[in-house]
GUVOTOR-647472 format. One record per atom (N, C-alpha, C): atom name; x, y, z. Coordinates in steps of 0.05 Angstrom, whole numbers, plus 5000, padded with zeros to 4 digits. Example, Ala and Ser with C-alpha at 12.3 -4.5 7.8 and 13.67 -1.06 7.14 Angstrom:
REM GUVOTOR-647472
R gukol    u    v    w
R     N 5264 4886 5156
R    CA 5246 4910 5156
R     C 5264 4934 5156
R     N 5257 4955 5142
R    CA 5273 4979 5143
R     C 5258 5001 5157
This chain:
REM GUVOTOR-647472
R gukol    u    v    w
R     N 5017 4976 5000
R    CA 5000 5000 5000
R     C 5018 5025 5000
R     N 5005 5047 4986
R    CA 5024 5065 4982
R     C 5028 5084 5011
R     N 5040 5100 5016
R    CA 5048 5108 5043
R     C 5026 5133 5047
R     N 5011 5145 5065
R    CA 4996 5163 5072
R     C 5001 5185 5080
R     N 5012 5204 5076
R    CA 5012 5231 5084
R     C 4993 5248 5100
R     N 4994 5250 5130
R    CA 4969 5267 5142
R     C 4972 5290 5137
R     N 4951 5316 5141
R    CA 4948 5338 5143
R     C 4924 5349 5157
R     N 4932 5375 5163
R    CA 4908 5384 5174
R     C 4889 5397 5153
R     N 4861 5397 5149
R    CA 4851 5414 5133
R     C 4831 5435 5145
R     N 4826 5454 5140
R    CA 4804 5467 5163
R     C 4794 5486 5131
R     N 4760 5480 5150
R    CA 4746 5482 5115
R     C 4714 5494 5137
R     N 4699 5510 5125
R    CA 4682 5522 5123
R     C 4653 5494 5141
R     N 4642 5507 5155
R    CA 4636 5479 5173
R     C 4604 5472 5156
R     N 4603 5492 5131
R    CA 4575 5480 5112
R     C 4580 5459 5095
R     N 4605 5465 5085
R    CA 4622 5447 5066
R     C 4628 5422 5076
R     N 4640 5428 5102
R    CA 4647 5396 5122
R     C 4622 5379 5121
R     N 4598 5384 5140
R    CA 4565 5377 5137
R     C 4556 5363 5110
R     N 4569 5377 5090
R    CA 4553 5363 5065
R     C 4577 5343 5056
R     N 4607 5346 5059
R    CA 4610 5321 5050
R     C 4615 5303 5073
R     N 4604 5310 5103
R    CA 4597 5286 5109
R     C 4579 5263 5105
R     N 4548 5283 5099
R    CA 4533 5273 5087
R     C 4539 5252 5061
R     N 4545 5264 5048
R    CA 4558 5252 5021
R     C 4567 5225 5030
R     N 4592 5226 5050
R    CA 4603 5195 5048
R     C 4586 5178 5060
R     N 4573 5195 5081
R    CA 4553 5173 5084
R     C 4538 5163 5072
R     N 4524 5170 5047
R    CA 4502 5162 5026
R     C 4524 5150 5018
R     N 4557 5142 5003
R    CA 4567 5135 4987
R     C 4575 5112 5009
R     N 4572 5112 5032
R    CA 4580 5090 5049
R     C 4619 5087 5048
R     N 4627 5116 5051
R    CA 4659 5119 5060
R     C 4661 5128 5085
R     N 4685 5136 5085
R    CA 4685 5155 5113
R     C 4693 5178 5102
R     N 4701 5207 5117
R    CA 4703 5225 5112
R     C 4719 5235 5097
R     N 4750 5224 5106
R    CA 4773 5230 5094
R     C 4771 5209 5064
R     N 4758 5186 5059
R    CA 4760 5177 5038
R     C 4743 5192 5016
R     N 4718 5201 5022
R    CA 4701 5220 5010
R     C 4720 5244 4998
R     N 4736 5253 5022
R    CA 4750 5280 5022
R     C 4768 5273 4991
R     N 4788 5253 4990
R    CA 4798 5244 4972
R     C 4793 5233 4949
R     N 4761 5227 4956
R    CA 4754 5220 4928
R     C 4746 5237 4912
R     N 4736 5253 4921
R    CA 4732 5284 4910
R     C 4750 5309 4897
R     N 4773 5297 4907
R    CA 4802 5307 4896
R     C 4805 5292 4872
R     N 4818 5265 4875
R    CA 4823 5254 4857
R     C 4803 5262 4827
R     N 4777 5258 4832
R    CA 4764 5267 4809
R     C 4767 5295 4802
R     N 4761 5304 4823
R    CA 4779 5334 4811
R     C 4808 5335 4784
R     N 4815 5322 4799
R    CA 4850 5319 4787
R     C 4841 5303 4763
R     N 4834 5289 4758
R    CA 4829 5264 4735
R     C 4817 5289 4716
R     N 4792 5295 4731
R    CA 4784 5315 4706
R     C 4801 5337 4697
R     N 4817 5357 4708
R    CA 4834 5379 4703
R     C 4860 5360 4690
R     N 4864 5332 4691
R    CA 4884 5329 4677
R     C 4906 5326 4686
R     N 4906 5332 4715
R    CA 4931 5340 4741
R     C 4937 5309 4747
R     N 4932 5287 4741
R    CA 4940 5258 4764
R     C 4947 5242 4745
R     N 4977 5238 4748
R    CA 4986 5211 4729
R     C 4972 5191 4738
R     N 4978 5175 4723
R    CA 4970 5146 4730
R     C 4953 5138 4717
R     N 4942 5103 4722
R    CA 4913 5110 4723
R     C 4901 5088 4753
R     N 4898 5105 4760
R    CA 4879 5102 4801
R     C 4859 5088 4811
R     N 4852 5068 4788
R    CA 4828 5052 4794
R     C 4831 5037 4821
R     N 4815 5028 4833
R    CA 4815 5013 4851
R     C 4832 5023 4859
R     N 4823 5053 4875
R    CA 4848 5061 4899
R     C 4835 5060 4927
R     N 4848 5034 4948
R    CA 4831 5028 4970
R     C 4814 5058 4981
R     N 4801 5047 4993
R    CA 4785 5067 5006
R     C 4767 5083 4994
R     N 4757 5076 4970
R    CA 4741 5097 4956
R     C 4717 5085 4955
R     N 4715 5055 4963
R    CA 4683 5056 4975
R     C 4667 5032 4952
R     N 4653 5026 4952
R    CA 4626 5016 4938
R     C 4612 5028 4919
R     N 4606 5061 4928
R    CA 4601 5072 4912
R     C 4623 5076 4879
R     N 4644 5068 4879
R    CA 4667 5074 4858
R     C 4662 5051 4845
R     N 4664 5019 4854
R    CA 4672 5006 4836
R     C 4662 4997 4802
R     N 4676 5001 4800
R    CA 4672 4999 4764
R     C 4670 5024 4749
R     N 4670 5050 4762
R    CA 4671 5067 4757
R     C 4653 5091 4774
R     N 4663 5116 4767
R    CA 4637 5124 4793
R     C 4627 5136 4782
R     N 4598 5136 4789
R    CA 4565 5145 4774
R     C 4572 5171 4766
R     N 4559 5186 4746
R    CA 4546 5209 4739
R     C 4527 5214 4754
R     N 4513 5241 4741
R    CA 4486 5245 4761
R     C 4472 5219 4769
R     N 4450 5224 4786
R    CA 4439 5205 4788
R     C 4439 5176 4781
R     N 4464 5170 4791
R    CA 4473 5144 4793
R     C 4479 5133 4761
R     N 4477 5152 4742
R    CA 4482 5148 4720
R     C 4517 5139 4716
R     N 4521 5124 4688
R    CA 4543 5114 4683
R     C 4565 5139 4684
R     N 4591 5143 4691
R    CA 4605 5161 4686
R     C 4610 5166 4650
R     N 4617 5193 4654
R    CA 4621 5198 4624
R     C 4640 5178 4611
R     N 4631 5169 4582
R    CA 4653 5150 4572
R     C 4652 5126 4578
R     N 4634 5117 4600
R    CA 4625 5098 4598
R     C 4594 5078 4596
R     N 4600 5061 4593
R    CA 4566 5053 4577
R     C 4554 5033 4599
R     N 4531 5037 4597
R    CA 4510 5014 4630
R     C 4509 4981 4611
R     N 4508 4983 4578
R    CA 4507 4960 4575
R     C 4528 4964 4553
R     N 4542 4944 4546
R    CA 4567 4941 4518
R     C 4547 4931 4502
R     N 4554 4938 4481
R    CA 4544 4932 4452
R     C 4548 4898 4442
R     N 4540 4897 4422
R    CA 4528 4863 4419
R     C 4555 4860 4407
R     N 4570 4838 4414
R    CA 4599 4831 4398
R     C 4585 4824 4359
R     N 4565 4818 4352
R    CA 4561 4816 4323
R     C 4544 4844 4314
R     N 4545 4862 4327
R    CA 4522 4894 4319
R     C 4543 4900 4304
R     N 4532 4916 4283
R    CA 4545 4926 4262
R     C 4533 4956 4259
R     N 4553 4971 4259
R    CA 4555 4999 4268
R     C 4528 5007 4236
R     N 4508 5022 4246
R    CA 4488 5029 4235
R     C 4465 5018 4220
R     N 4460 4987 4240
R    CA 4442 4962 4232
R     C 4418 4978 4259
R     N 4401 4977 4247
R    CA 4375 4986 4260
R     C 4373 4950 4277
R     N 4365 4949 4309
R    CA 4363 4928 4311
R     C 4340 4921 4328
R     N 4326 4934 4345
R    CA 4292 4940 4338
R     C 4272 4965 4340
C-alpha cells in the first residue's frame, strides 16, 4: 500500500456537513470522500498521472467506475456494451 501523508485541513463547517453527508450516502468515511473528491477533481483537470482505479478506500460507491448524476454511468462509459456481432448502423429493433 502506498504510504499516507496526514494533514490538517480546516474548511468552512457548511462544506464539512455536506461532504459528510455525502460519504455517508456513498458508504465511505470522511477523509475517503474528502479524497475522492480530489482525485476526480485531478482526473478531470488532467493533474493525476497514473491511472487510480481501485484506489483502497474509495468505497462501493466507485467500483467499476463512479456514477454520473443520478447514479448514472460516468462519462465514457456505457451501463450495457454493445452486441459483439452489431454492426455499426444496423437498426436492431
Amino acid at each position: 500500500m502506498a504510504e499516507r501523508r496526514p494533514f490538517l485541513l480546516r474548511m468552512d463547517p457548511e462544506v464539512y456537513a455536506a461532504l459528510q453527508r455525502w460519504a455517508a450516502d456513498d458508504l465511505r468515511s470522511l477523509n475517503a470522500q474528502i479524497e475522492f473528491v480530489l482525485r476526480h477533481a485531478l482526473r478531470e483537470a488532467g493533474r493525476l498521472r497514473g491511472d487510480d482505479q481501485g484506489v483502497p478506500g474509495e468505497g462501493p460507491a466507485d467500483a467499476g467506475g463512479a456514477p454520473g448524476p443520478a447514479g448514472a454511468p460516468a462519462s465514457g462509459t456505457s451501463a450495457v456494451p454493445p452486441a459483439p456481432d452489431a454492426v455499426e448502423g444496423e437498426g436492431g429493433s
